[in-house]
N, C-alpha and C positions, 0 to 999 in steps of 0.2 A: 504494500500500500504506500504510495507517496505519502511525503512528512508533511507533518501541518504547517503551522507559521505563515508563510508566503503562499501556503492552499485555500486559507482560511475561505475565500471569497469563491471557491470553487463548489459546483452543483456536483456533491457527492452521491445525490439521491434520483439524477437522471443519468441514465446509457450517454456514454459519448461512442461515437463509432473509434475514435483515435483510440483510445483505454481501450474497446475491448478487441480492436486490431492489434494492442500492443500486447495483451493477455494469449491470442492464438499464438501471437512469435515467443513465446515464452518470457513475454518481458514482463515487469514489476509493477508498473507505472498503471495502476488499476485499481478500480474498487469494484468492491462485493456486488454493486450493483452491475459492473459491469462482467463479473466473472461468471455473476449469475448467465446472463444473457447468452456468453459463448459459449456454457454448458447445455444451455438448452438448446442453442442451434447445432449443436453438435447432433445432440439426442434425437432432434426433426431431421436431419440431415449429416451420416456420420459422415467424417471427411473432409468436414467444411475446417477443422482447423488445418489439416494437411493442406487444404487449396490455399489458405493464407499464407503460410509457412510459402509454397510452393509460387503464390504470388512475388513473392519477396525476393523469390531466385530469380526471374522475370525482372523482376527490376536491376537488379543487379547486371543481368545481361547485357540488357535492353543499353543501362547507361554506359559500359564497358566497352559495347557495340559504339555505338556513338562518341566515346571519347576516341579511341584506339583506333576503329575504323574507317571512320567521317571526320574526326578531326575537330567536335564538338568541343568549345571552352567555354561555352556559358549554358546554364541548367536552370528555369523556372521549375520547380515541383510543388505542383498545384494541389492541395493538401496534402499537405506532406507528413501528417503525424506526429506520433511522440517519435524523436531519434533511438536509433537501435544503432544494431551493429552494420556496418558495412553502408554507412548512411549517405548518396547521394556525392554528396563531398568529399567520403573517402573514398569512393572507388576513381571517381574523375581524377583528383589530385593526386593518387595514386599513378596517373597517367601520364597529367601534365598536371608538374604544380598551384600553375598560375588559373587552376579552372577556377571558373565564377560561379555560385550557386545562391540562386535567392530559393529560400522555403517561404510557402504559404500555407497559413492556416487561419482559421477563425476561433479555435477553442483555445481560451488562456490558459490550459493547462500545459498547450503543445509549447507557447511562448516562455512559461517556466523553465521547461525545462531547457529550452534549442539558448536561452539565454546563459545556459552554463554549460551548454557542448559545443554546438555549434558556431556559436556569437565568438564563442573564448578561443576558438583555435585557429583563426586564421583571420586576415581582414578581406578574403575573398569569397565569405561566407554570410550571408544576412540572413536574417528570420524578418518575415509583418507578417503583423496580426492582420488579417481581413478576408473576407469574402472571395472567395476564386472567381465566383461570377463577377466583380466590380472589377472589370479586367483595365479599366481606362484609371482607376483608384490605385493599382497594384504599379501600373507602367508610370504613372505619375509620381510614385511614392519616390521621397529621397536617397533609399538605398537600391531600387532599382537603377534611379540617377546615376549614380556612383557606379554599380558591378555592369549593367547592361550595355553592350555595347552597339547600338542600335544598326549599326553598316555591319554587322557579323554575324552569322546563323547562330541559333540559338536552339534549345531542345525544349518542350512546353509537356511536361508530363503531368500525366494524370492515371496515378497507379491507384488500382480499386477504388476509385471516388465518384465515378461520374451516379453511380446510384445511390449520391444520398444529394442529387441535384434534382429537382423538380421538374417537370413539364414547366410547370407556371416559371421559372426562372430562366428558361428557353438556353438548356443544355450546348445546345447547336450554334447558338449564336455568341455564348460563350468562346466557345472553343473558334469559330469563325473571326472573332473579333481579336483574341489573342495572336492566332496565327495570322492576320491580316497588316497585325505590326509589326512581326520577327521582320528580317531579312530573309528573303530569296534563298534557297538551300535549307532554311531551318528546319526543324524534324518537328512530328509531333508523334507521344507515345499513352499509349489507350490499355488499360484495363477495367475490365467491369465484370462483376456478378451477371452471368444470363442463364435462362432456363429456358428451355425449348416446351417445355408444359406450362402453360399459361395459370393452372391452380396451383404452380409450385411457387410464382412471380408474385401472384397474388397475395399467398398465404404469408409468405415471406417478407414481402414489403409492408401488408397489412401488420406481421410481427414485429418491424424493425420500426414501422409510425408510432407505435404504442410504447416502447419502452426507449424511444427517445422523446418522446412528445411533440411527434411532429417534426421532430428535425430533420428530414431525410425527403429521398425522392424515391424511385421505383426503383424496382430489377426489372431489366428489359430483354426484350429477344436481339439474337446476335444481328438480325437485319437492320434493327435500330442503332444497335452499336456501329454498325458499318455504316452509315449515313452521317454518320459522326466523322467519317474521313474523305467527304467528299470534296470537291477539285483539289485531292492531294497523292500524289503517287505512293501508293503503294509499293514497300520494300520486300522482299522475298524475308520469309515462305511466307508472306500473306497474313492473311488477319485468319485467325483461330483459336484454340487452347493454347494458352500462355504456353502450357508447359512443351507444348510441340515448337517455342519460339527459339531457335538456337538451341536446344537441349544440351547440358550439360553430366546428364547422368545422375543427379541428385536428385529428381522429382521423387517426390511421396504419391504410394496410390489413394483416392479422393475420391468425393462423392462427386457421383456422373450424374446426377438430378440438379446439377448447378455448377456452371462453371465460370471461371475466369477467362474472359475471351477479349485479343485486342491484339494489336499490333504497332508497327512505324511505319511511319510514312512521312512525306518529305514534299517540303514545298517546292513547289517549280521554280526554277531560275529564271 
C-alpha cells in the first residue's frame, strides 16, 4: 500500500485503473480497493493479469523498436501510469541517452510518485498532470516546450488506455489531433482491451463504470481499434494480439475472451 502523508488527499475508496494496472504487474502502489477489482476480473476472466503482465512486454518492444530501429528520441506516453520497471525512459535512454520522454497522466497518485522517479533522474524526463484528451493543453504545456522538439518525429503512445476514453470525449479525434502536430515520420502506438463477443465488452465495461464511478470508456471491437489508425501507415506484422507484435518468447498464456490488440504505424512524410 503507498505511504500516507503526501497520499492524504488521495481517493482511497475508488478503483483507479493506474493502481490496479500496477497491482497485475506485481507492483505495490495499490489499495484494497483496487486489489479487490483485479481479483475479481481475474475470476470473470482468468488471464487477464497474464495479458497485462504481457501488455507490458509490448510496450517494451514497441518502444525499443522505435528507438533502435527508426531512430525515435522523443516519446509522448499518453497515460502512462504508476512507473514500474523498464519504464518508457529507460529503455529509450538505454539506447540513446539524450531521448526525451514526457509522461501523461490525470491521477495524482501517478504525479507522486513519477515526481521521485522519473522527474529525479534525468532533465530529459517530464511528468503533467492532465487529461490525454486536452491534447492542445499537453502540447502547450511548459515542459513539452522544453523536451518537444517540434521539426523531429516523435512516438504518441497509448498503451492499454484508449478504453477508459469515452465515445463522448471523441477517442478518434484525440488521437487525430495529436498526431496532426508531430512531424512527418512520427509513429503512433495502440493498445487496447477488445472482445470479439459483444456480452463480454458489455459486461466488462459495465464492471469497470461501476467500481471506478464513471471514470472510464468502453472495451471495443478490434474494427474500432483499427479506425483508430486511419491515414497512417501501417508497420509490419500489422495491427493484432500484442503479443504476436515482435514476439520475444516471454508471452504468458491468457485469456482468449479479451485481448490486447494494436499496433505502429507511422505518419507519412
Amino acid at each position: 500500500m503507498p505511504p500516507g502523508g503526501d497520499f492524504a488527499d488521495i481517493d482511497t475508496k475508488t478503483t483507479s485503473g493506474a493502481r490496479v494496472y500496477d497491482y497485475m504487474l506485481g507492483g505495490t502502489d495499490n489499495y484494497a480497493v483496487d486489489r479487490m477489482v483485479a481479483e475479481q476480473t481475474e475470476r470473470m476472466l482468468p488471464g487477464t493479469m497474464a495479458m497485462a503482465r504481457n501488455n507490458r512486454r509490448y510496450m517494451e518492444r514497441v518502444v525499443r523498436y522505435l528507438a533502435r530501429d527508426c531512430g525515435i528520441r522523443q516519446f509522448i506516453d499518453n497515460g502512462s501510469g504508476l512507473p514500474t520497471r523498464n519504464n518508457v525512459h529507460h529503455i529509450a535512454q538505454a539506447i540513446h541517452q539524450q531521448s526525451r520522454v514526457i509522461y501523461i497522466d490525470k491521477d495524482p497518485v501517478v504525479l507522486r510518485h513519477q515526481k521521485v522517479s522519473a522527474l529525479a533522474e534525468n532533465e530529459h524526463t517530464a511528468f503533467i498532470l492532465a487529461d490525454a484528451t486536452r491534447v492542445e493543453e499537453i502540447l502547450s504545456h511548459p515542459e513539452t516546450q522544453r523536451l518537444l522538439r517540434p521539426d523531429e518525429p516523435a512516438a504518441a503512445l497509448y498503451m492499454t488506455f484508449m478504453h477508459f476514453i469515452s465515445d463522448q470525449a471523441d477517442p478518434h479525434g484525440m488521437i487525430r489531433r495529436m498526431m496532426d502536430h508531430l512531424a512527418p515520420g512520427s509513429y503512433l502506438a495502440i493498445s487496447q482491451v477488445v472482445s470479439d463477443d459483444p456480452e463480454v465488452r458489455q459486461q466488462m465495461t459495465d464492471y469497470a463504470l461501476g467500481n471506478t464511478r464513471g471514470d472510464f470508456g468502453r472495451f471495443r471491437s478490434k474494427r474500432e481499434v483499427r479506425a483508430l489508425f486511419d491515414g497512417l501507415e501501417v508497420i509490419e506484422p500489422g495491427l493484432g494480439n500484442v503479443n504476436d507484435w515482435h514476439p520475444d518468447g516471454r508471452e504468458e498464456p491468457q485469456s482468449t475472451r479479451w485481448i490486447e490488440y494494436g499496433g505502429v504505424a507511422r505518419k507519412p512524410a
